[in-house]
C-alpha positions in Angstrom: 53.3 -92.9 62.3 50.8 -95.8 63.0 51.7 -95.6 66.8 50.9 -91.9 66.6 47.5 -92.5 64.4 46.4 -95.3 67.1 47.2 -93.1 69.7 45.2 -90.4 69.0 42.2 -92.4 67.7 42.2 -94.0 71.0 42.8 -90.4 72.4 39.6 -89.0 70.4 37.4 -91.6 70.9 37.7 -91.0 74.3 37.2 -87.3 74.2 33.9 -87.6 72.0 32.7 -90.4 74.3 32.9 -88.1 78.1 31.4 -85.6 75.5 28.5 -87.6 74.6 28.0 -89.1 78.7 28.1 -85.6 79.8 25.0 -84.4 77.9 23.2 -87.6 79.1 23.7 -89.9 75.6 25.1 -92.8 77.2 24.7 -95.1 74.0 26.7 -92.4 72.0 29.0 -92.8 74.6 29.4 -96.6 74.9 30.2 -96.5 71.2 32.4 -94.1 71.5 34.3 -95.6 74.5 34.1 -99.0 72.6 36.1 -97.8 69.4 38.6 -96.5 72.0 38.8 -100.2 72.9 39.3 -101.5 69.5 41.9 -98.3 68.7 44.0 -99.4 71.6 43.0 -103.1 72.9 43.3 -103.6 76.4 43.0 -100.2 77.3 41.6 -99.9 81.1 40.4 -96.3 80.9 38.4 -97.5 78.0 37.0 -100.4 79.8 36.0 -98.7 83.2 34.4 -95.9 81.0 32.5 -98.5 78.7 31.6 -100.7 82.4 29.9 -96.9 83.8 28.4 -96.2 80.8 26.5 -99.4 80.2 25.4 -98.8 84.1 23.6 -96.0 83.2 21.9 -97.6 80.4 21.0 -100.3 82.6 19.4 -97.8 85.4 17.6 -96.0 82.5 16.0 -99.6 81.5 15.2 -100.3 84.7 13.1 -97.4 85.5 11.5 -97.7 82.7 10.4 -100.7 83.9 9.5 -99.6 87.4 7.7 -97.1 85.5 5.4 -99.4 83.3 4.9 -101.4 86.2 3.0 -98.3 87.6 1.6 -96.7 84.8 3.1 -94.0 84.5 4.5 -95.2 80.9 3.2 -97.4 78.3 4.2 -100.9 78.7 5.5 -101.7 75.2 7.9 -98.5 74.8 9.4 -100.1 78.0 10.0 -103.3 76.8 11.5 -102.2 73.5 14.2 -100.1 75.8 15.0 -103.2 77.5 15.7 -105.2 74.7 17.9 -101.8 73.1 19.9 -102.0 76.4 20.7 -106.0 76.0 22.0 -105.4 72.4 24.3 -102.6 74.0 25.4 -104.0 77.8 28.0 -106.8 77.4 28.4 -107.1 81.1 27.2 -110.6 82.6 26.6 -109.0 85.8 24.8 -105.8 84.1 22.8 -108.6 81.9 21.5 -110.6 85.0 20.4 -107.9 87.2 18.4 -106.3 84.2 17.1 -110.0 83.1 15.9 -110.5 86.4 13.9 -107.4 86.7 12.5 -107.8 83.5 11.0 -111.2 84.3 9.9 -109.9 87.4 8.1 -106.6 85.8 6.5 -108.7 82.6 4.9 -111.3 85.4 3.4 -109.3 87.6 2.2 -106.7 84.7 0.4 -110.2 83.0 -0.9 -111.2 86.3 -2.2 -108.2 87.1 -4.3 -107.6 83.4 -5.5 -111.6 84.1 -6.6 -110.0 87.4 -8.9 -106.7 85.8 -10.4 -109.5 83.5 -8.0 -107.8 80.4 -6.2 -111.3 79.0 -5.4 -109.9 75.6 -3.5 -107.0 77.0 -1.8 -110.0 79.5 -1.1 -112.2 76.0 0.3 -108.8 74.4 2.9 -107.9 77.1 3.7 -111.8 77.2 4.3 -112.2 73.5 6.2 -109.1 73.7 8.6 -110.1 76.1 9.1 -113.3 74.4 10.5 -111.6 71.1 12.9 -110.2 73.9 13.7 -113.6 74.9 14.3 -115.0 71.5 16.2 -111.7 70.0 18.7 -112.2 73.7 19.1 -116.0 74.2 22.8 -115.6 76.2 21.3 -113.0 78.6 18.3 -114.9 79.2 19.6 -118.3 78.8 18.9 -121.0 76.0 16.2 -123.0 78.3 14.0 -120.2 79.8 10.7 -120.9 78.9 8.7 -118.7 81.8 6.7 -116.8 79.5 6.5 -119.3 76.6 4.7 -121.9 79.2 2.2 -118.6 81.0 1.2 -117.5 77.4 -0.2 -121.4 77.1 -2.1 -121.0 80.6 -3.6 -117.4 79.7 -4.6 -118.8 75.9 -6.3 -121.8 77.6 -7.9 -119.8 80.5 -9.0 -117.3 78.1 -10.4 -120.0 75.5 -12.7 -121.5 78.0 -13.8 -117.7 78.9 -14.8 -117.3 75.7 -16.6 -120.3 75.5 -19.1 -119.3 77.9 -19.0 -115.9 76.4 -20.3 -118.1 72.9 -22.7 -120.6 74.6 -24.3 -117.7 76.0 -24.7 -115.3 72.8 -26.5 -118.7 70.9 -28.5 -119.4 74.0 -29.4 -115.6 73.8 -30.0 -114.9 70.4 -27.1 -113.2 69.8 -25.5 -115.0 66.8 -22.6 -112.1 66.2 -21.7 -111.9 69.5 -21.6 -115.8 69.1 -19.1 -115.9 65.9 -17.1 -113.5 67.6 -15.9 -114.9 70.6 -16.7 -118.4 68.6 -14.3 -117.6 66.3 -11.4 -116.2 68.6 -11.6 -119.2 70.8 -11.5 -121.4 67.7 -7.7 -119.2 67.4 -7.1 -119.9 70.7 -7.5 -123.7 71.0 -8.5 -125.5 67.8 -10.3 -128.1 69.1 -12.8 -126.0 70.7 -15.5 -127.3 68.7 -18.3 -126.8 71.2 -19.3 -123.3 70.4 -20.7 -124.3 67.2 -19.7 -123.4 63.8 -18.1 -119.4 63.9 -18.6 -119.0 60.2 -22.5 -120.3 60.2 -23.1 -117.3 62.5 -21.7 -115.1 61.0 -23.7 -116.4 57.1 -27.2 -116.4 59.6 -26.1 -113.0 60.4 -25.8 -111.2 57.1 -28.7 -113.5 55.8 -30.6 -111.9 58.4 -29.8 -108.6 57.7 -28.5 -107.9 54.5 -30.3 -107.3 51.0 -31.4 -109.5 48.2 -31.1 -106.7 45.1 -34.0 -107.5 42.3 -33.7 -105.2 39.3 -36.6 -103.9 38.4 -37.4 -100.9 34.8 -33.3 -102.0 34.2 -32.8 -102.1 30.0 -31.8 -106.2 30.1 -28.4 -105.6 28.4 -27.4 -103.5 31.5 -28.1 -106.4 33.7 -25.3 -108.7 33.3 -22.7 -105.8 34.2 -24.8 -103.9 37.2 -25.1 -107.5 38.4 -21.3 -108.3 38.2 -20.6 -104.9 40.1 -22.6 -105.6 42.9 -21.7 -109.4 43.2 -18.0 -108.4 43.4 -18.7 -106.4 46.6 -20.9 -109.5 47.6 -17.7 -111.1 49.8 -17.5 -108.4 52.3 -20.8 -106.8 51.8 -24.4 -108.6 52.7 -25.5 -107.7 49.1 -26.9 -109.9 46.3 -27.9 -109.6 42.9 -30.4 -111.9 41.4 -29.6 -114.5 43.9 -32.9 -116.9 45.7 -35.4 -114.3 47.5 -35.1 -116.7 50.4 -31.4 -115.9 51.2 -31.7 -113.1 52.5 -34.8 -110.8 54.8 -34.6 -107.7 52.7 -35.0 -107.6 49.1 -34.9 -104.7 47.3 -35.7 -103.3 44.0 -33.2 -101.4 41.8 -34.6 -99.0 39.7 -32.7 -97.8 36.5 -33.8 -95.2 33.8 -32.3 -92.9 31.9 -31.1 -91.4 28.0 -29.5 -93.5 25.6 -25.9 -93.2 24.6 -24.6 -90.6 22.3 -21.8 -90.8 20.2 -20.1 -87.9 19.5 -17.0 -88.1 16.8 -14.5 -85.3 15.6 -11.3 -84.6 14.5 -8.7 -81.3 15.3 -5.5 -80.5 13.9 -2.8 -78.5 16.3 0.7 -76.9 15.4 3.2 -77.0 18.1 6.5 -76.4 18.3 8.8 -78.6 20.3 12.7 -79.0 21.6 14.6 -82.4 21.2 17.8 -83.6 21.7 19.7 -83.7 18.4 23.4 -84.1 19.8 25.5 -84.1 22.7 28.9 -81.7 23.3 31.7 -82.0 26.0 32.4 -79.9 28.5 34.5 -79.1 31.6 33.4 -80.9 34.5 32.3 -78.6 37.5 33.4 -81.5 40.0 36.4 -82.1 38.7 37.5 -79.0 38.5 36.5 -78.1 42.4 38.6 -80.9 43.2 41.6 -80.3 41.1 41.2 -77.2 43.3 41.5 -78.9 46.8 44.8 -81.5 45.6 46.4 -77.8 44.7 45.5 -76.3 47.9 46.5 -79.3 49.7 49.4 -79.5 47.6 50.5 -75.8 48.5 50.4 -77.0 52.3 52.6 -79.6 52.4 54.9 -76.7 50.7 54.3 -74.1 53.3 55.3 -77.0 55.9 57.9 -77.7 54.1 59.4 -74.5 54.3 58.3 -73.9 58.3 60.4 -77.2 59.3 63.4 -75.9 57.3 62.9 -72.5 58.8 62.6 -74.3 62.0 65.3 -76.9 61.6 67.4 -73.5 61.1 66.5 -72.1 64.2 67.1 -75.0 66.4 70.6 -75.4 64.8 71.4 -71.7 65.5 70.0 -72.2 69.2 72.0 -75.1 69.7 75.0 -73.4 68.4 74.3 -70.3 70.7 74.1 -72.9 73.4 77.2 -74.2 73.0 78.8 -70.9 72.8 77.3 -69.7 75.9 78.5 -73.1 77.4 82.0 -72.3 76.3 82.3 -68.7 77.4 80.7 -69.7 81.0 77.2 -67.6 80.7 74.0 -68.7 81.9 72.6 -71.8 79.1 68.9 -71.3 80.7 67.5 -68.9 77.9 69.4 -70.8 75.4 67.8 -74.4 76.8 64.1 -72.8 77.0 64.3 -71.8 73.3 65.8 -75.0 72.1 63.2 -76.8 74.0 60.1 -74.3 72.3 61.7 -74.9 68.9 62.1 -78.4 69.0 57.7 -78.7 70.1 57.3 -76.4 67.2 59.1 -79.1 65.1 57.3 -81.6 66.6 53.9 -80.1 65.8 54.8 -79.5 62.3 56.1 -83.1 61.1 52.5 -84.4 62.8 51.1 -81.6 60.4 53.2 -82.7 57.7 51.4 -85.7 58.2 48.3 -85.3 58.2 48.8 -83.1 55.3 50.5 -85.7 52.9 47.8 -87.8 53.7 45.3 -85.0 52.7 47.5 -84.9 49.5 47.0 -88.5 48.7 43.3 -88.7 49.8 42.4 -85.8 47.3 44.3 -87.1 44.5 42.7 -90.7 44.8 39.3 -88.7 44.9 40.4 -86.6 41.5 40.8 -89.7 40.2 37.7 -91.2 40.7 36.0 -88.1 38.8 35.9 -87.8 35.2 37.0 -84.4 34.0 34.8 -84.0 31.2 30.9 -84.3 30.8 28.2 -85.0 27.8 25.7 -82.1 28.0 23.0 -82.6 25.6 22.3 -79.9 22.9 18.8 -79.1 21.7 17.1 -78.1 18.3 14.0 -76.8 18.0 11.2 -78.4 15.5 7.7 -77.4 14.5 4.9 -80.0 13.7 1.4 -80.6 13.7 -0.9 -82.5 16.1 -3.9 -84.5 14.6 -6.3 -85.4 17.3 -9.1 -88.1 16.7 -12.0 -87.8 19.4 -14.6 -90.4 20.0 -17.1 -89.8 22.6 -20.0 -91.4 24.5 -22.0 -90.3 27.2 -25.5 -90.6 28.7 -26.9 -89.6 31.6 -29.1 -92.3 34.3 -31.2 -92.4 37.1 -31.1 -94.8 39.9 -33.5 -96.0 42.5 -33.0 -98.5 45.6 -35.5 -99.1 47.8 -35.3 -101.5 50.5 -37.4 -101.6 53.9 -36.0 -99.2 56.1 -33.4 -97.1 53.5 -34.5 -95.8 50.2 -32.2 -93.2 48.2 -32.4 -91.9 44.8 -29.4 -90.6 42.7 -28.9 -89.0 39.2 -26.1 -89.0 37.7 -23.9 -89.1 34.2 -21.7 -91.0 32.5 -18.9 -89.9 29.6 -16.0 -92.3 28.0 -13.8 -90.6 25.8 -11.1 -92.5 23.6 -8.7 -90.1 21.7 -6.3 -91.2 18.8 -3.0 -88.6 18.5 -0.8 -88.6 15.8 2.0 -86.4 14.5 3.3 -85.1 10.9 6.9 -84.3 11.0 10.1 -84.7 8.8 11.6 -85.0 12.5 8.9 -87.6 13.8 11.8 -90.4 14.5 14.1 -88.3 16.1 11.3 -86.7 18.3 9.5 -90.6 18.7 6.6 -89.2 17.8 3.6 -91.9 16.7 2.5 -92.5 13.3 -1.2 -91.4 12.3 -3.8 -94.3 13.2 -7.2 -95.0 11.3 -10.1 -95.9 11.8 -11.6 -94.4 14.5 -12.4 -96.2 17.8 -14.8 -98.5 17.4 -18.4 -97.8 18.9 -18.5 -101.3 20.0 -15.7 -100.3 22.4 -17.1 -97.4 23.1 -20.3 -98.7 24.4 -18.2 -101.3 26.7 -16.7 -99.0 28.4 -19.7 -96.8 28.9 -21.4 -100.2 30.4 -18.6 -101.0 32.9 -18.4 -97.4 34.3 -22.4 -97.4 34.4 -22.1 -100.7 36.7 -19.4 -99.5 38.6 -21.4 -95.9 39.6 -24.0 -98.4 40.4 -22.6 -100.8 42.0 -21.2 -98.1 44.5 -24.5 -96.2 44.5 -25.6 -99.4 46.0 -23.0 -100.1 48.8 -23.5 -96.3 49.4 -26.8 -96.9 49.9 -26.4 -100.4 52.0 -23.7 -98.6 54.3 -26.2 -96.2 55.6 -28.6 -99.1 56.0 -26.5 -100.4 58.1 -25.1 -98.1 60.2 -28.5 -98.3 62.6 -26.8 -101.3 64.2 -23.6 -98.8 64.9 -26.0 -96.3 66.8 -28.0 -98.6 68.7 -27.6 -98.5 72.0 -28.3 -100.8 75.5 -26.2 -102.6 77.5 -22.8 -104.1 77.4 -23.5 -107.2 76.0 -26.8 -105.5 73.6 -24.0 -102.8 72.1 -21.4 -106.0 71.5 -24.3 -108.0 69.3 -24.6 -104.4 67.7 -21.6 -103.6 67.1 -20.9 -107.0 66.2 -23.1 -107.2 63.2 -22.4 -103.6 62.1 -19.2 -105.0 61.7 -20.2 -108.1 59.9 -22.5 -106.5 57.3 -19.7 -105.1 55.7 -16.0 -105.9 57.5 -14.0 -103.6 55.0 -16.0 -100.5 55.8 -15.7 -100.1 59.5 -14.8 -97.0 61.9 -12.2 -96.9 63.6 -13.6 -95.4 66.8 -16.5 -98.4 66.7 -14.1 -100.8 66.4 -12.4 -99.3 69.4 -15.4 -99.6 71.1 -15.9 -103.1 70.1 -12.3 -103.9 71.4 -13.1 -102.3 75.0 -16.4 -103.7 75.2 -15.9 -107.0 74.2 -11.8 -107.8 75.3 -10.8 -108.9 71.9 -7.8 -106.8 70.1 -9.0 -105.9 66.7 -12.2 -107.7 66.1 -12.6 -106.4 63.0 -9.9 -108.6 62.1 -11.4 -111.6 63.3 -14.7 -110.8 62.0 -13.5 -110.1 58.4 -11.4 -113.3 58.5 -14.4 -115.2 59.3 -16.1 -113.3 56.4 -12.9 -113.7 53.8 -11.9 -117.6 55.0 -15.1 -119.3 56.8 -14.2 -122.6 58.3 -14.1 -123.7 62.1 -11.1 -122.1 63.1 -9.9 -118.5 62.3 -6.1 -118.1 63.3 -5.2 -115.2 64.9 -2.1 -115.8 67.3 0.2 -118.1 65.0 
């Protein structure tokens, strides 16, 4: 039986595999053909099927290569097949011919973004190939280093690049162009130290341009927690609160008026009615019983086979017989042979069935095991009770004014906090873990914190509201390439956690640094001479 089992596992991985390579799936396929090696070790018609199979796959890679080298696909969707195809091909031959072309392809894709002036794209093709490396060290080889050592030239060449792009921003005025590429050849080469100090540009920068907040008509017991709100938005947005005049080009005054709280207090009473759980019963379980279904239906198979191989058994016993007789007498045996031969492939087919059903037999019965055959459904009651609700209320409404040079906005708005107590009065309050009733009400002292935080926080986001469209007349300047990049630049830096996609984008293209919102907001977040952002 286990010869038989191997056999046609080996047999049917096979099928499923010329399956799979017909409809052009050829790493279905090399699975498949590979459990047909594992069903039946040694088998050639396994191997040869596996060898054409991971051919294909290698083709495939390699014009997706060819491909990427000539733009007609993206680069990194390339390289991610390649390094699918290694983890499939086994082949050393297969391996080498696709290594080769894949050191080939990633060199002259890098040298030919150093050549258009684009070295981040040349570091980002480089780095990817070098996970390949690492993730593939047989194919490639435990010592090869070719990308490892390029990625240091095009880091150094780009480093000194940038350089000049920074001494040229501080000799032109242009300090965010000059933290910018400052601060990414600081992550480049840390002891680039002759572009100045990245983070000091990017300080003079928001100094320059941001806003020194003075309040101004502001009830002084509102102070304290309007200038708390703003000062925690103060790390990524060029806002103060109360902070030295001097800091800062832009001060502006904060208006706030408004009604006083009211407090508003009442109590209401509710009767509901409710289910909860007050027992459990058991019952039949639907699973179990589905499957006591299938062990009888496999059951009554093995007896139907039963009974076709003894009906069988009986034929081929009364075919032999007539054979013999015929034999005997001198007639023609060639009917009798051709039915003794049909019954005996009958027979044959039906002790494989026989089988696979007592296999069925024990498979189900192991599964009826593993099912319980009854179940704990709950059982409900239903209660009545009554709800007491305790309502404490305050709410005023405010104005608020910002005026700055350049920006002024005015907004009106309200504020409410509610706290509500809820208790319950029951004879069946444990069972139903409903809460006990609480007194006193909430305290107004509460209350009127609560009312003072959300007040600074609608403030404090009136404010960066306000400051965000201030600064967006950086983002539609316009000018040349290197004007737009100090724009851009300093949109960016006003307030690094608030930035548009699409400008940054622009940014990017303009400028030939991936994601310098990132290495602006680091700056920002982390100052210090070197901002890491290639480790």
């Amino acid at each position: 039986m286990l010869v038989i089992g191997v056999g046609c596992a080996h047999g049917r991985s096979l099928k499923y595999g010329d399956e799979h390579f017909e409809r052009g799936n050829y790493e279905a396929a090399l699975r498949s053909y590979r459990d047909a090696q594992i069903a039946r070790p040694g088998s050639q018609e396994a191997l040869q099927r596996a060898r054409r199979a991971e051919r294909l796959l290698v083709d495939d890679a390699l014009v997706a290569l060819d491909k990427a080298v000539d733009g007609q696909q993206r680069v990194e969707v390339a390289l991610g097949r390649v390094d699918e195809v290694l983890g499939l091909v086994r082949s050393d031959d297969l391996r080498q011919r696709l290594t080769t072309r894949f050191g080939s392809a990633v060199l002259t894709l890098a040298d030919r973004f150093r050549g258009e002036g684009r070295i981040a794209n040349a570091l980002s093709v480089l780095d990817h190939a070098q996970l390949v490396v690492d993730a593939h060290p047989r194919a490639f080889g435990e010592g090869f280093r070719e990308f490892s050592h390029r990625v240091s030239e095009l880091e150094r060449v780009w480093s000194e690049e940038l350089v000049g792009r920074a001494h040229a921003a501080m000799e032109g005025g242009r300090p965010a162009s000059a933290a910018l590429y400052g601060a990414m050849a600081q992550s480049l080469d840390a002891t680039v130290l002759s572009v100045g100090v990245a983070d000091r540009f990017a300080r003079e920068v928001r100094q320059r341009h941001g806003w020194s907040i003075v309040a101004e008509y502001v009830n002084p017991s509102r102070v304290k927690g309007i200038e708390a709100a703003v000062r925690a938005r103060a790390p990524f947005a060029a806002i103060g609160f109360g902070v030295d005049v001097r800091e800062f080009q832009y001060e502006a005054d904060l208006n706030l008026d408004g009604s006083e709280p009211r407090l508003e207090r009442w109590e209401e009473a509710e009767q509901r009615s409710e289910e909860y759980q007050s027992g459990t019963r058991e019952v039949s379980n639907p699973a179990y019983v589905d499957q006591r279904d299938e062990l009888l239906r496999a059951e009554e198979s093995v007896v139907r086979l039963e009974r076709d191989i003894a009906k069988s058994e009986h034929a081929l016993h009364e075919h032999r017989r007539e054979y013999r007789e015929d034999e005997r007498k001198g007639l023609p045996t060639s009917l009798s042979s051709t039915r003794i031969e049909r019954e005996e492939e009958r027979l044959s087919e039906l002790r494989e069935d026989m089988i696979d059903a007592r296999y069925r037999v024990e498979r189900e019965y192991l599964e009826l095991q593993r099912i319980p055959p009854t179940l704990l459904e709950p059982v409900y009651s239903m209660h009545s009770y009554e709800v007491i609700a305790q309502w404490a209320e305050l709410s005023a409404t405010y104005d608020v004014v910002v005026d700055v040079p350049g920006v002024a906005f005015e907004h009106t708005g309200s504020v409410e906090v509610a706290e509500r107590d809820v208790s319950f009065r029951h004879r069946a309050q444990r069972e139903l873990d409903l809460g006990a009733r609480r007194d006193p009400l909430p305290r107004e002292s509460v209350l009127g914190d609560r009312f003072e935080a959300s007040l600074a926080e609608e403030v404090g986001a009136e404010v960066l509201s306000g400051f965000d469209g201030y600064r967006r007349q950086w983002a539609s300047r316009q000018g040349s390439a290197v004007e737009r990049v100090e724009a851009l630049a300093t949109y960016i830096l006003l307030s690094p956690q608030r930035v548009d996609a699409s400008l940054s984008s622009e940014l990017a293209r303009l400028s030939g640094i991936p994601a310098p919102e990132v290495v602006l907001t680091r700056l920002v977040a982390s100052p210090g001479p070197r901002v890491s952002m290639r480790e």
